[in-house]
N, C-alpha and C positions, 0 to 999 in steps of 0.2 A: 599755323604757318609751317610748323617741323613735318606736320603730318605730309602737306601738299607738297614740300620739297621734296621729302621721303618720295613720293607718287611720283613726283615727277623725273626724278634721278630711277625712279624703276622701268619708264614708260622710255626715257631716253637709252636704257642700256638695251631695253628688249628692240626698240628700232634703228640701234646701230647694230645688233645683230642680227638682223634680216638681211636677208641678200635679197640685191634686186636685180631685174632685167636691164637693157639696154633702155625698151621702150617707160621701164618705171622711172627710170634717174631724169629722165627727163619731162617728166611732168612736175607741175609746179608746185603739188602738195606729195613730192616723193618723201620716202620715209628720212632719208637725211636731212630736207630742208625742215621738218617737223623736227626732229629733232636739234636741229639746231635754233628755232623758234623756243622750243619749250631748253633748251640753255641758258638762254637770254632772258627767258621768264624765272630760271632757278636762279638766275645769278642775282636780280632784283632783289627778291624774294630771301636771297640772302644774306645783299648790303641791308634789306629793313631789318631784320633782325638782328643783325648786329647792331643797327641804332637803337633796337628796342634795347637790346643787351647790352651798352655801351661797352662794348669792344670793336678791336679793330678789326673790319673785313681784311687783313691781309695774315693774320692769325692764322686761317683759315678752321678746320674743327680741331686742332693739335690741342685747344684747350680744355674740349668738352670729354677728352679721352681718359680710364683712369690708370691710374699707375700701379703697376703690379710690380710685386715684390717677391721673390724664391731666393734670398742669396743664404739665408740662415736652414738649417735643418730642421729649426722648431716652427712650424704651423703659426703659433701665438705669435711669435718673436716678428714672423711677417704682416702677419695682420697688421700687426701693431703700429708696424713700419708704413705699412699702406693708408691708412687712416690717416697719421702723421701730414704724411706727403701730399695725400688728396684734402687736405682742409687745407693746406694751404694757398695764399693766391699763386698766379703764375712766377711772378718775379722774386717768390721766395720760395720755391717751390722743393727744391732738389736739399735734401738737408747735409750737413757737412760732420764731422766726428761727433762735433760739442752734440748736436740735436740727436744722432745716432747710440751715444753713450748714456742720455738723459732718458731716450726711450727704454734702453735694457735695463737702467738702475729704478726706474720706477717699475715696471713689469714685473723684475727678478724683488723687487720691494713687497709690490704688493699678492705677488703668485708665495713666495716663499718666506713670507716675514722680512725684517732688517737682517739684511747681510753684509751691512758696511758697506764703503766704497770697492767698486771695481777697478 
């Protein structure tokens, strides 16, 4: 189903951007009334999957996207962070100090030996 949504969200961008004539708009399989045919078939096509995947269609993809992390200078230290954040669900998603200080002390643990509390 992800594949023919993918197809079809391609088919629709490439015939909104056709330009057409006077005499094309006005036929009845002009390329905007297709395209708006095949919206209505992607929007379906997207409330079933969302029932497949029970989630909510008004989520929209916000939830299938991953979270990327640069705020540290160490490579690892983000990684780290990124993992963290993407195994989490949505409504726990965003971590706060306590989660942020447990990732550096187990990392800095197990990269460098015991070094006590930070």
């Amino acid at each position: 189903m992800e594949d023919l949504l993918r197809r079809y969200h391609d088919e629709i961008e490439r015939l909104e951007s056709r330009e057409l004539s006077l005499e094309e708009m006005e036929e009845e399989d002009s390329a905007y009334l297709v395209a708006d045919r095949l919206k209505s078939r992607a929007s379906k096509i997207f409330q079933r999957l969302c029932v497949l995947r029970n989630r909510p269609p008004e989520m929209g993809g916000t939830r299938e996207k991953r979270f990327r992390y640069s705020g540290s200078r160490y490579t690892e230290v983000n990684l780290h962070v990124q993992k963290f954040v993407n195994k989490q669900s949505l409504e726990e998603r965003m971590p706060d100090y306590h989660d942020i200080r447990y990732i550096l002390c187990t990392y800095y643990n197990n990269e460098y030996g015991n070094l006590g509390s930070l």
